[in-house]
MARDOMI-629602 format. One line per 8 residues: number of its first residue (from 1); for each residue z, y, x of N, C-alpha, C, CB. Coordinates in Angstrom, 3 decimals. Glycine has a CB too. Layout:
% residues N
NUM> Z/Y/X/Z/Y/X/Z/Y/X/Z/Y/X; ...
% end
This chain:
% residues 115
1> 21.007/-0.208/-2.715/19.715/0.195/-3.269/18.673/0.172/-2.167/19.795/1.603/-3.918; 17.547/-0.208/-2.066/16.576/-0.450/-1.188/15.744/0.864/-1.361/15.826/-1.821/-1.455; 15.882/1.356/-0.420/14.573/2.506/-0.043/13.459/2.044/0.927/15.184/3.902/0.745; 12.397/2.394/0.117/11.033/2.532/0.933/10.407/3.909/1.138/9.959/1.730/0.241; 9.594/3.586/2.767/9.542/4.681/3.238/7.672/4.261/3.779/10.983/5.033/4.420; 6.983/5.156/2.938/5.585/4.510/3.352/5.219/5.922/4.426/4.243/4.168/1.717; 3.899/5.206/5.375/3.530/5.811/5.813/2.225/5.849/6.824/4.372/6.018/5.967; 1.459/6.772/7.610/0.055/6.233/8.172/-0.869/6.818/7.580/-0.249/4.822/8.043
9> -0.537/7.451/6.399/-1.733/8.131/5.826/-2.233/9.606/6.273/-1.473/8.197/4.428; -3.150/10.200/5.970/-3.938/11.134/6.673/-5.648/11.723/5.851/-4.151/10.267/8.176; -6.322/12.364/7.309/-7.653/12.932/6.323/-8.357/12.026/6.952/-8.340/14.638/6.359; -9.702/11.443/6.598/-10.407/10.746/7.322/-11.690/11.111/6.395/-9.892/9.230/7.564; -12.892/10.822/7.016/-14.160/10.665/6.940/-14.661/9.657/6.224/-14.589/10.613/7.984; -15.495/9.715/5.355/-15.650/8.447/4.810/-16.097/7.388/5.885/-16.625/8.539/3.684; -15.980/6.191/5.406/-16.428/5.139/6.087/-14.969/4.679/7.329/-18.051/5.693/6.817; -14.675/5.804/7.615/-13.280/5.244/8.783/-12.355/4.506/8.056/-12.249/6.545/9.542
17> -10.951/4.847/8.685/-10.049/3.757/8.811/-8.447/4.477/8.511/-10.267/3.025/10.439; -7.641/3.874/8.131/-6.624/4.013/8.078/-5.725/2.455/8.172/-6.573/4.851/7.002; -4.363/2.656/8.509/-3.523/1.682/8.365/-1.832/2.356/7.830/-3.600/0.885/9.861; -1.886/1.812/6.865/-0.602/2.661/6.337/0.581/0.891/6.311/-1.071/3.755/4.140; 1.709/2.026/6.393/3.240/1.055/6.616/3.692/1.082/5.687/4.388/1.377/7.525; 4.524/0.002/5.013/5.775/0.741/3.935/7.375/0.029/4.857/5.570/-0.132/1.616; 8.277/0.825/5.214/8.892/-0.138/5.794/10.682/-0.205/4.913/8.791/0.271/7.580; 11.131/-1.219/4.334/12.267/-1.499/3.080/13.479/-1.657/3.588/12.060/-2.793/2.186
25> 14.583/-0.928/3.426/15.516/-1.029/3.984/16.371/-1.383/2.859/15.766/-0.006/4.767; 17.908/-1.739/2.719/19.207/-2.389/2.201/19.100/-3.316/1.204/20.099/-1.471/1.703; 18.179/-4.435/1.446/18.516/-5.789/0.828/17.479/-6.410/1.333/18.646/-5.950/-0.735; 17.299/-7.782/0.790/16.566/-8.677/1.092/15.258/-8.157/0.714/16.962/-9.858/0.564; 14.983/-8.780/1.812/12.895/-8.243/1.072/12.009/-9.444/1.307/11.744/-6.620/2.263; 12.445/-10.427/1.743/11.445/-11.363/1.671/10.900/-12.144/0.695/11.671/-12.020/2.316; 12.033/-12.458/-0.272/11.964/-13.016/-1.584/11.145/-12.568/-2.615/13.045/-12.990/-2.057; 10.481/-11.598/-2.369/9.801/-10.746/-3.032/8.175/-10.301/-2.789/10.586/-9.779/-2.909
33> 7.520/-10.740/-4.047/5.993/-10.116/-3.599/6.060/-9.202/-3.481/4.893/-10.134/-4.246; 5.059/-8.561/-2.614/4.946/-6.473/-2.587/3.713/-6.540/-2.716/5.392/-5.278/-0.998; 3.475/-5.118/-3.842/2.348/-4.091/-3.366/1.972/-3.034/-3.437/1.575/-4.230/-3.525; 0.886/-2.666/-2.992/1.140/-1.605/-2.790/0.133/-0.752/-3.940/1.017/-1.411/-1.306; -0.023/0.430/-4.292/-0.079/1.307/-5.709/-0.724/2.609/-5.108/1.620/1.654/-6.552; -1.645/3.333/-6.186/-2.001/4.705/-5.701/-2.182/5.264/-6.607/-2.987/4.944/-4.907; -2.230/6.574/-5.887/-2.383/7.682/-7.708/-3.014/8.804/-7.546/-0.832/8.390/-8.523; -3.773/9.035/-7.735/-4.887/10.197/-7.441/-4.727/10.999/-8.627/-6.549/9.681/-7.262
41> -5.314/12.190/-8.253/-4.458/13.354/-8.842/-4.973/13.276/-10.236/-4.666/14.929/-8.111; -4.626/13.578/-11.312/-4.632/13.665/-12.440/-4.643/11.941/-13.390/-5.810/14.651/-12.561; -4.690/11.004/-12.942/-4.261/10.150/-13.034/-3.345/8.725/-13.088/-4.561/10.401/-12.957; -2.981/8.185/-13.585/-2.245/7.328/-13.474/-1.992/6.101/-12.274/-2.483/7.007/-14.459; -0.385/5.640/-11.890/-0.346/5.142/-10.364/-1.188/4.104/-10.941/1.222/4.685/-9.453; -1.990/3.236/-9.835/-2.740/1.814/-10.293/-2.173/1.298/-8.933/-4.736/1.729/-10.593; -2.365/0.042/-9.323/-2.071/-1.421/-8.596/-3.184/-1.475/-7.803/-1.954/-2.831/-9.570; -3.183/-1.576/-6.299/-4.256/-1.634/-5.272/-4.451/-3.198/-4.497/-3.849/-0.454/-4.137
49> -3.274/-3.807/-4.033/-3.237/-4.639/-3.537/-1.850/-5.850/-3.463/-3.652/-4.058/-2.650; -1.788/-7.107/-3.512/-0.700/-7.614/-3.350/-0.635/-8.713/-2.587/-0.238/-7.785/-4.348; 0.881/-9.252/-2.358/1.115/-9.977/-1.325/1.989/-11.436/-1.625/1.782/-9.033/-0.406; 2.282/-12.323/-1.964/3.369/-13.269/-1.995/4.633/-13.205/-1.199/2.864/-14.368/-1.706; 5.484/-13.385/-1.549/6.454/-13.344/-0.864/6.471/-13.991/0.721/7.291/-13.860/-1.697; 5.746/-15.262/1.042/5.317/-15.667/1.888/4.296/-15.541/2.959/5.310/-16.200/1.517; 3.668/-14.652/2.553/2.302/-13.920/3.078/1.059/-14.381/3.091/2.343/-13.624/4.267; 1.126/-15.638/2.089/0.490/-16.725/2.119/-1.015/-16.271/0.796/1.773/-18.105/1.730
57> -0.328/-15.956/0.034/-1.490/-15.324/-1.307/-1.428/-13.935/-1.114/-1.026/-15.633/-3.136; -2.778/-13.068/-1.165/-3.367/-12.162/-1.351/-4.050/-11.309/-2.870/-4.043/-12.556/-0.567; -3.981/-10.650/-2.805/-4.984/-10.242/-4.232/-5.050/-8.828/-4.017/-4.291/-10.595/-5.969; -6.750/-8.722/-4.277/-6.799/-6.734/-4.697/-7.480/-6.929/-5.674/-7.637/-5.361/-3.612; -7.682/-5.057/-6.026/-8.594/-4.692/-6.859/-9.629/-4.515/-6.984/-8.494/-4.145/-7.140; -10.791/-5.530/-7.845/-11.963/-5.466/-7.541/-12.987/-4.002/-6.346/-12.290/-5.586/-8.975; -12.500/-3.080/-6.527/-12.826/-1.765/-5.898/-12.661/-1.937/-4.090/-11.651/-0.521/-6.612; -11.804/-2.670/-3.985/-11.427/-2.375/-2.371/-11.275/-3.976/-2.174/-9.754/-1.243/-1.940
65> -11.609/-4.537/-2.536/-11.731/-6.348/-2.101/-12.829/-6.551/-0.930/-12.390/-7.463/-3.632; -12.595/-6.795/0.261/-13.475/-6.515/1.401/-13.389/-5.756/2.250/-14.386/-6.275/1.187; -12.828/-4.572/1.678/-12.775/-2.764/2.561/-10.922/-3.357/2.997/-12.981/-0.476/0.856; -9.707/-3.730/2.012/-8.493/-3.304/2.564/-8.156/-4.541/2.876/-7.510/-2.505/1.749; -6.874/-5.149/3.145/-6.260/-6.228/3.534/-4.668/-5.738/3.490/-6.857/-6.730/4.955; -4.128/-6.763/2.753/-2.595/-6.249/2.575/-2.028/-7.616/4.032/-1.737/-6.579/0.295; -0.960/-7.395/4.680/0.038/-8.128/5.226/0.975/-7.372/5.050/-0.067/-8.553/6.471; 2.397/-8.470/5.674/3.322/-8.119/5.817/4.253/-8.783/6.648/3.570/-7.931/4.900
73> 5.365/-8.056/7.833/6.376/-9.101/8.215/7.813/-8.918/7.863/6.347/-9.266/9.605; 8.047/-10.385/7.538/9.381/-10.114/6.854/10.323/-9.507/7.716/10.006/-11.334/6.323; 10.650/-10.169/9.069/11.605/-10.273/9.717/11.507/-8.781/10.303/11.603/-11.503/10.593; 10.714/-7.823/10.125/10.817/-6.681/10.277/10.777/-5.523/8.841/9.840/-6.576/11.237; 10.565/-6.400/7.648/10.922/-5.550/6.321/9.521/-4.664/6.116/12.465/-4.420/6.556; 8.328/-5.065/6.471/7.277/-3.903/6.292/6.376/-5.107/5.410/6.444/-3.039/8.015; 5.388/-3.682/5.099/4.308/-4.027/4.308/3.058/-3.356/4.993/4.543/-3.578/2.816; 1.920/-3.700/5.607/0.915/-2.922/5.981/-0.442/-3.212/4.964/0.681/-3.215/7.529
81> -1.689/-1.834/4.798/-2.543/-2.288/4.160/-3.557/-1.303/5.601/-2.495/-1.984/2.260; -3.775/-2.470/5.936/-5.451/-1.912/6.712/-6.638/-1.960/5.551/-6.115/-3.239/8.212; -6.718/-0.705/5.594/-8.063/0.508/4.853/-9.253/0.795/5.726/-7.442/2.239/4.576; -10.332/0.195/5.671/-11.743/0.162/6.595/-12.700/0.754/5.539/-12.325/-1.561/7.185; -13.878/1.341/5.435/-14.884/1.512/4.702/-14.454/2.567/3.680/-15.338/0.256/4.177; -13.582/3.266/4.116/-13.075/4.159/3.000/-13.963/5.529/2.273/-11.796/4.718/3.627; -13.806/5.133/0.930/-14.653/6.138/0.174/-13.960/7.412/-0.418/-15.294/5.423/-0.968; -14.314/8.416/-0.774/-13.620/9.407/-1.246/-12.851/9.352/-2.391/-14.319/10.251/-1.363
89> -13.592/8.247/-3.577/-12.606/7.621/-4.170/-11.130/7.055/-3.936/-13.124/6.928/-4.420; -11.291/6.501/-3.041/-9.795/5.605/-2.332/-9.056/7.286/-2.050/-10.187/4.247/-0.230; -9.204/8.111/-2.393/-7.832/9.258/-1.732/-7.492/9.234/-2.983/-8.065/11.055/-0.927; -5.838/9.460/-2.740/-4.802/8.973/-3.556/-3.432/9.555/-2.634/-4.938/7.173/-3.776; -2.116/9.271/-3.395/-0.959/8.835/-3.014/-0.582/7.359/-2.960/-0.191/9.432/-3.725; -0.664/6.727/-1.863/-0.007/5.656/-1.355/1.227/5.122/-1.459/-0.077/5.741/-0.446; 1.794/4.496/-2.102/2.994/3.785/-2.608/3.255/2.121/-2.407/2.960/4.062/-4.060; 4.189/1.525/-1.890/4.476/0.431/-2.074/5.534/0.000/-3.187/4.730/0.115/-0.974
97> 5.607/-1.158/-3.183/6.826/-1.120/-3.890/6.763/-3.338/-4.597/6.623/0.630/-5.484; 7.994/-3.854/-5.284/7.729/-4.931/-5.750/6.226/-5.079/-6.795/9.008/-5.217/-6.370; 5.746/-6.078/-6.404/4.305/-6.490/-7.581/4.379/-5.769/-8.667/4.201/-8.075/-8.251; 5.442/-6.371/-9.480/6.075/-5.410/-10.341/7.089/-4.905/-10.520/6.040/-5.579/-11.115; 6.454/-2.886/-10.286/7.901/-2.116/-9.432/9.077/-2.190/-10.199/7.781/-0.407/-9.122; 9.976/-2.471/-9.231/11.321/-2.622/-9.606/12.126/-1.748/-8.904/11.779/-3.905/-9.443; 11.673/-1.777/-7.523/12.456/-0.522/-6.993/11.980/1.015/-6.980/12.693/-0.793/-5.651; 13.315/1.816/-6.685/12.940/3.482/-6.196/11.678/3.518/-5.900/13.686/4.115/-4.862
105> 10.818/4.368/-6.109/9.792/4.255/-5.802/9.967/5.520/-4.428/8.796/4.360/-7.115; 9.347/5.529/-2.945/9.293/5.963/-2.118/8.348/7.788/-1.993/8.925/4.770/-1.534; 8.511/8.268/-0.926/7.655/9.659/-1.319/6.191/8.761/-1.352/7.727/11.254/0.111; 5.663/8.132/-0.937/4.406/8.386/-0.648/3.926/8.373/0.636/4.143/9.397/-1.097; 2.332/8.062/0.804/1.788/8.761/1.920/0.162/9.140/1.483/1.934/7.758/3.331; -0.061/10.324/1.803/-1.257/10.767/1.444/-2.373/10.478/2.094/-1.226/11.861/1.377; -3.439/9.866/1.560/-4.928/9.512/2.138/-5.949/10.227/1.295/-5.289/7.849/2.091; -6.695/11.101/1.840/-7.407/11.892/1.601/-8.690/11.806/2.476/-6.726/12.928/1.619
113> -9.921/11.424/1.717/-11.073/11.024/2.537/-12.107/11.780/2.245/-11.462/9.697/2.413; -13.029/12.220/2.782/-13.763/13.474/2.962/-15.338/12.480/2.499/-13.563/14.360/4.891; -16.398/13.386/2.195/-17.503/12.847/1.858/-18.281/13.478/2.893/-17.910/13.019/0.455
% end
């Protein structure tokens, strides 16, 4: 079973920065698009950003298209999303997981941005 373990998140100021990890352990992970998901409190997780299995195609959500950037390296099993321009909106719980989740879903990492 593959566990993910995200992490990097924190309080920040609007406008700063964050860089959060997800890093996948017991199976293959390259074969697989990732992305990564958030869920702010009283709402439902949403789809933030994704990746191709290759690292080659990108895609976000109109909201943070410009502000985040998803990569990833295989040969080390991670997923990173550098977060720039961050609004108080963007605080959430941070989640990675397949495009469409298939695995355990991980604790989380919390980003919480101040106005």
């Amino acid at each position: 079973q593959v566990q993910l373990v995200e992490s990097g998140g924190g309080l920040v100021q609007a406008g700063g920065s964050l860089r959060l990890s997800c890093a996948a352990s017991g199976r293959t992970f390259s074969g697989y698009n990732m992305g990564w998901f958030r869920q702010a409190p009283g709402k439902e997780r949403e789809f933030v950003a994704g990746i191709d299995w290759s690292g080659d195609s990108t895609y976000y959500i109109d909201s943070v298209k410009g502000r985040f950037t998803i990569s990833r390296d295989n040969a080390k099993k991670t997923v990173a999303l550098q977060m720039n321009g961050l609004k108080p909106e963007d605080t959430a719980v941070y989640y990675c997981n397949t495009r469409r989740p298939s695995w355990v879903w991980g604790q989380g990492t919390q980003v919480t941005v101040s106005s």
